[in-house]
C-alpha positions in Angstrom: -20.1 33.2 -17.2 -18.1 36.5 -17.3 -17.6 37.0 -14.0 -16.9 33.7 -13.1 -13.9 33.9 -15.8 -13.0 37.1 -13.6 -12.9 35.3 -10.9 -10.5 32.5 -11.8 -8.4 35.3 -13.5 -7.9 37.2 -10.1 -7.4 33.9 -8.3 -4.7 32.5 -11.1 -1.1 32.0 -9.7 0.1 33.9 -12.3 3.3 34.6 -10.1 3.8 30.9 -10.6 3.2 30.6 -14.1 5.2 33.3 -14.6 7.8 31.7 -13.1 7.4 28.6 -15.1 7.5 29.9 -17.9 10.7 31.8 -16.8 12.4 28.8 -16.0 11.8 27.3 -19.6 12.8 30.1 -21.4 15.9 30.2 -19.5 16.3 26.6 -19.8 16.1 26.8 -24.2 18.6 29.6 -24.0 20.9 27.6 -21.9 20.6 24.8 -24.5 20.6 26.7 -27.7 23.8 28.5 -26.5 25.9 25.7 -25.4 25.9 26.7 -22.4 24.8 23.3 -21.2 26.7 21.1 -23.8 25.2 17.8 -22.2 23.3 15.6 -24.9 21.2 13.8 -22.7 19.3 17.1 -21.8 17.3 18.2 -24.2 16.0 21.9 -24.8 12.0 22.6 -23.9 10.9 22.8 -27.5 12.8 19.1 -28.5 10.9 17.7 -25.9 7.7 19.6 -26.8 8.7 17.6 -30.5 9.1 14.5 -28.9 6.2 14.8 -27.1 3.7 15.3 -30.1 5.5 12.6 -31.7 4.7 10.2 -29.1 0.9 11.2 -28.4 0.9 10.6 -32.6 -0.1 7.3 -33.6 3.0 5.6 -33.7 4.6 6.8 -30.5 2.3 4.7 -28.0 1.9 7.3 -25.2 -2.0 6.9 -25.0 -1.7 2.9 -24.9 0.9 3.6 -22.1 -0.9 6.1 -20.4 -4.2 4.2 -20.0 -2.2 1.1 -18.3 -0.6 2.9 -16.1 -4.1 4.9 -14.7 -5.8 1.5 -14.8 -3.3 0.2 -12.2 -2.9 3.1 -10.2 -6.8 3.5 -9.6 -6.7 0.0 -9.1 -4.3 -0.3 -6.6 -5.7 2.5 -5.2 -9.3 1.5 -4.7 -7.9 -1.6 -3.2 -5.4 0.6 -0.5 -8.3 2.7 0.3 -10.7 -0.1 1.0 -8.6 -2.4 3.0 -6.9 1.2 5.1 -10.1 2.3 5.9 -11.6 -0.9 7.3 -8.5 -2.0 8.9 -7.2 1.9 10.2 -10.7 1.7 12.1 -10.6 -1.9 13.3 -6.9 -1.2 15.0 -8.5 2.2 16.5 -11.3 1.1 18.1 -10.0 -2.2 19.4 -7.6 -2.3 22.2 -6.7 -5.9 21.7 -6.2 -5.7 17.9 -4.3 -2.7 18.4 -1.7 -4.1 20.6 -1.3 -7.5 18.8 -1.2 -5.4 15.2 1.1 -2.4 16.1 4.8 -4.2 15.3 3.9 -6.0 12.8 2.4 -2.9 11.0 5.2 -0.6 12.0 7.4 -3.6 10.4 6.2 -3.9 7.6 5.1 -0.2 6.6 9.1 0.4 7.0 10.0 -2.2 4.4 10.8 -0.1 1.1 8.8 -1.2 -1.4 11.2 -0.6 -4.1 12.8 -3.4 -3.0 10.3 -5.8 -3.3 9.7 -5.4 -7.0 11.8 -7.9 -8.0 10.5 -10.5 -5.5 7.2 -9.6 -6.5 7.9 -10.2 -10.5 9.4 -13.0 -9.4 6.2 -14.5 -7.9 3.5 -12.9 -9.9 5.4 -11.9 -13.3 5.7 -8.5 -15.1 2.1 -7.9 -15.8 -0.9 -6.0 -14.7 -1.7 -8.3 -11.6 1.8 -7.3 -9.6 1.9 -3.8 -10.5 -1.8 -3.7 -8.5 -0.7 -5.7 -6.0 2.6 -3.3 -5.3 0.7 0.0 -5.8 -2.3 -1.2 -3.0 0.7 -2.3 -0.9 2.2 0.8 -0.9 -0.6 2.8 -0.6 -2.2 0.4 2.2 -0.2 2.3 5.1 -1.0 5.8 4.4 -4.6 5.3 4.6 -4.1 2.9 7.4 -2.4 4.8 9.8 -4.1 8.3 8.9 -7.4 6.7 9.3 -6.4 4.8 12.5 -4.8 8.3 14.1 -8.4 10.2 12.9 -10.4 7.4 14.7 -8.7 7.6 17.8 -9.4 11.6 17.7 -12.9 11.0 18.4 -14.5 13.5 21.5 -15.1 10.9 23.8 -18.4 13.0 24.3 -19.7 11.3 20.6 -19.0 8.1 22.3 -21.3 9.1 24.8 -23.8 9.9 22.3 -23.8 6.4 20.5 -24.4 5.2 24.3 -26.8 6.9 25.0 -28.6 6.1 21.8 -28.0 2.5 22.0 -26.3 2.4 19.1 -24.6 -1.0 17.9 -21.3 -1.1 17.2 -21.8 -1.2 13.2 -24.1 1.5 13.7 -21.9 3.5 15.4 -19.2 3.4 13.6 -21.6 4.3 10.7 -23.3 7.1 12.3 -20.0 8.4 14.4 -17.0 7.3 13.6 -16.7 7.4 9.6 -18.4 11.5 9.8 -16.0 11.9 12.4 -12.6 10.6 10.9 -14.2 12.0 7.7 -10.9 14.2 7.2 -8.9 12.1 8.3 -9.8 9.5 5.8 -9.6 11.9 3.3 -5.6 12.9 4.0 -5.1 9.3 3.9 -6.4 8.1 0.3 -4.6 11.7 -1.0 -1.0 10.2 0.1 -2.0 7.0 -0.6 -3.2 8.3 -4.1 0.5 9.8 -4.7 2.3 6.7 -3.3 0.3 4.5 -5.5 1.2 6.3 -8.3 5.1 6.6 -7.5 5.3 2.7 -7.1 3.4 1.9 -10.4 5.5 4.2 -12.2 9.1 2.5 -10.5 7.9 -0.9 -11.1 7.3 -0.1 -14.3 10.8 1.0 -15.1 12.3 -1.5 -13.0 11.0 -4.8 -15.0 7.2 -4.6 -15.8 6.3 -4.8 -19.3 3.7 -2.1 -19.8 2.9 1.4 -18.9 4.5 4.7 -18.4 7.4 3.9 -16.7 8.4 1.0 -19.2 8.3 3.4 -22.4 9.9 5.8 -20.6 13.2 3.6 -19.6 12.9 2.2 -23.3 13.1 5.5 -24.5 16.2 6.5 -22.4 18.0 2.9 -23.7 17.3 4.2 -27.0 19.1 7.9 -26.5 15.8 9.6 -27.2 16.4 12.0 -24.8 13.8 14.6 -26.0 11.1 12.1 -25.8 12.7 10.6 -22.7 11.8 13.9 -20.9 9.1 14.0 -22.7 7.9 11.0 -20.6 9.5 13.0 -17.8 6.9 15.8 -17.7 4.2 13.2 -18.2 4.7 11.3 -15.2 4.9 14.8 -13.7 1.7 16.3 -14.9 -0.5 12.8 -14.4 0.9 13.5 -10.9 -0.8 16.9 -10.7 -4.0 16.2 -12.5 -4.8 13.2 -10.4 -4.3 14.8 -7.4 -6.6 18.1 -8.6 -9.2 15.0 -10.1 -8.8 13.8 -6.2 -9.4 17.6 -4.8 -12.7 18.0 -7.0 -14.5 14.9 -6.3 -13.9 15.9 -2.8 -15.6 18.7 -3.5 -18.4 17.4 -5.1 -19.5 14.3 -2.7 -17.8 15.8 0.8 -18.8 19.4 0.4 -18.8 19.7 4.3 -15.4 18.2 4.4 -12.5 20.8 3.9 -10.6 19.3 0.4 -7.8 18.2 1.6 -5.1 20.9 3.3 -1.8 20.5 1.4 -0.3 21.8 4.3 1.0 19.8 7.2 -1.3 18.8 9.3 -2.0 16.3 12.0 -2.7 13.8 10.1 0.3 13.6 7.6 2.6 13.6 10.7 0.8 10.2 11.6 2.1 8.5 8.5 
């Protein structure tokens, strides 16, 4: 147990954290000062006040919180399954591909932002569209990352599934889905961040629930502390659900590199 704490220690970005907490300190003295004379920024430690305020019983962070994760995993199951099933099915047939590409390259170019309103217009301002928008926007990611990895293949694994017999479920069982493994892989992370950007806009742009609602409710009200308090939130859920991403990884693919956060060839595909 020791040496493992060891070995996270010597592994810790500490020149990062250092630099965090650099950046706050600076940021309380430039508030406290009047340097910064602007009201609707607040100093670190009135937003760490309005942050245990709201995560107290009365200030409905926890209710929001657990909307906004139900429809971002939501919306993200739904992108991933759909991606995957139809980023193959373009890849590995020729007619498909060439009757699908436009209309795929039409309507992954369509900013969803600006479909909210249309959407609340059909489906209202509750749980159901905020789903629906987050697998939408999440859908072309895994698509088009899991389309590019398919096409990848070594035409010598084709030759292998040949060889073998193989039918074309089994194939792309055996083959293709260990083969675009990575590939797959890039494609739910973005999709994972995309889902969560659109839930999180809809939110403040007209849905009733979630993260995004208190926090625009919040601003309307000149809270500002627990406006940024809301701020960091959306921040932090952004990290932690990309590390959650990054371990489970690790744990069912442990063959599979976790998921480069460089750029890659894959990420240029999207």
């Amino acid at each position: 147990m020791a040496s493992r704490l060891r070995r996270r220690a010597v592994h810790f970005n500490w020149l990062g954290a250092s630099t965090i907490v650099a950046i706050l300190a600076l940021w309380q003295i430039l508030v406290s000062t009047k340097v910064i004379d602007y009201a609707p920024l607040s100093a670190p430690i009135g937003i760490w006040s309005g942050l245990s305020y709201l995560a107290g019983s009365e200030g409905g962070l926890w209710g929001a919180l657990g909307h906004t994760m139900e429809c971002v995993l939501l919306g993200w199951v739904i992108a991933v399954l759909i991606g995957t099933v139809l980023g193959i099915a373009v890849a590995l047939n020729a007619t498909l591909a060439s009757w699908a590409g436009s209309t795929v390259d039409l309507l992954r170019s369509l900013p969803v932002i600006a479909l909210i309103p249309i959407a609340i217009l059909i489906w209202g301002t509750g749980m159901k569209t905020e789903i629906i928008l987050g697998a939408y926007a999440g859908l072309w990611p895994m698509l088009m990352n899991t389309a590019g990895g398919a096409r990848s293949i070594p035409a010598a694994l084709s030759d292998v599934a040949r060889m073998l017999g193989l039918s074309r479920l089994a194939t792309v069982r055996k083959i293709v889905l260990p083969a675009t493994a990575a590939s797959v892989l890039v494609g739910a992370r973005l999709a994972l961040a995309t889902t969560l950007v659109i839930c999180v806009v809809a939110e403040m742009l007209g849905l009733q629930s979630g993260v995004g609602n208190q926090l625009m409710l919040e601003q309307q009200g000149g809270q500002a502390a627990r406006y940024w308090a809301y701020v960091l939130v959306v921040g932090a859920l952004g990290i932690l659900v990309n590390f959650g991403l990054v371990r489970l990884v690790r744990v069912l693919f442990p063959g599979v590199a976790p998921l480069p956060s460089g750029v890659s060839r894959e990420l240029a595909i999207a």
